[in-house]
C-alpha positions as CSV (number, residue, x, y, z in Angstrom):
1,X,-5.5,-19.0,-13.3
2,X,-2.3,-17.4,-11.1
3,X,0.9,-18.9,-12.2
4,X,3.2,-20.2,-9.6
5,X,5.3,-16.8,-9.7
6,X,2.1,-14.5,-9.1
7,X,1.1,-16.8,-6.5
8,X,4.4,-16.3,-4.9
9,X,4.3,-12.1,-5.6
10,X,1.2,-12.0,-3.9
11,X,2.0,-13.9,-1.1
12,X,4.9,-11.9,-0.3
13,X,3.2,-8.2,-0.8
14,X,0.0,-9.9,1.2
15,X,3.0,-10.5,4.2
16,X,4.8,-7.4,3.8
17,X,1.8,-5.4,3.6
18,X,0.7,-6.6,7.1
19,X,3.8,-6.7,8.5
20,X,3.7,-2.7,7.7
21,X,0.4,-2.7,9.2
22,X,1.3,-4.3,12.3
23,X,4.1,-1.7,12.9
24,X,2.0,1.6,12.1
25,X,1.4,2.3,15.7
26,X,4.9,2.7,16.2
27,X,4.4,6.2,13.9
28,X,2.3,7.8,16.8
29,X,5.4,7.4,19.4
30,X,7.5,8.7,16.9
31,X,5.6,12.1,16.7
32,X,4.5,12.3,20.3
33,X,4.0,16.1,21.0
34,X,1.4,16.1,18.0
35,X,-2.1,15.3,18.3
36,X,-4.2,12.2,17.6
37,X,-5.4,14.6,14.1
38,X,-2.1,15.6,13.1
39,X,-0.6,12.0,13.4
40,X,-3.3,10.5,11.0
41,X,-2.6,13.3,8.6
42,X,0.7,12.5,8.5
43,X,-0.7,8.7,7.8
44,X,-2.4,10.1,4.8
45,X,0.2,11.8,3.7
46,X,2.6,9.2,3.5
47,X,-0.1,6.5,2.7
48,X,-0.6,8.9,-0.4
49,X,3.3,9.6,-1.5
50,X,4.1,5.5,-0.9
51,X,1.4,5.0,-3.0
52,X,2.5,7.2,-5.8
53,X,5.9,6.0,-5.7
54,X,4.8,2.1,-5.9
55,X,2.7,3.3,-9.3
56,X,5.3,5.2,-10.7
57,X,8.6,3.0,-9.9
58,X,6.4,-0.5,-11.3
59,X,5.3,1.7,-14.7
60,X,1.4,0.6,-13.8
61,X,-0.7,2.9,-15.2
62,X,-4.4,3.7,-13.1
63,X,-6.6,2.9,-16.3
64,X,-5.0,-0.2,-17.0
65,X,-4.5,-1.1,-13.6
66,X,-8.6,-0.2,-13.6
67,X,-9.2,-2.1,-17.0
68,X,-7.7,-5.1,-15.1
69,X,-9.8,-5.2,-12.4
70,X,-12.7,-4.9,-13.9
71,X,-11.8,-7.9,-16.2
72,X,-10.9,-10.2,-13.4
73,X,-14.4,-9.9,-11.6
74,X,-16.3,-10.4,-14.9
């Protein structure tokens, strides 16, 4: 069972996360002389280094993080 504070953590990454969402076709006017192809690469790219950066700067580590999952569907 969530406690009230995770309840509140997820419902604030849950928000931000689509309110990122909602402004990610503002990234294709930003880099208008590139291509459809190039923009989503550059969506990748940044999808991947965000995503490193959340892992490293909370200290979760991918096996745990893996462990966990696995636990909570069980």
């Amino acid at each position: 069972m969530l406690t009230t504070n995770q309840t509140f953590q997820g419902t604030v990454a849950a928000v931000v996360s689509n309110f990122l969402f909602s402004l990610l076709f503002l990234f294709g006017l930003f880099m208008q002389p590139l291509s459809g192809t190039q923009v989503a690469s550059w969506r990748v790219l940044m999808m991947l280094l965000s995503l490193v950066f959340l892992v490293s700067a909370t200290n979760v580590s991918v096996g745990g993080f893996c462990l966990f999952l696995i636990n909570t569907n069980s």
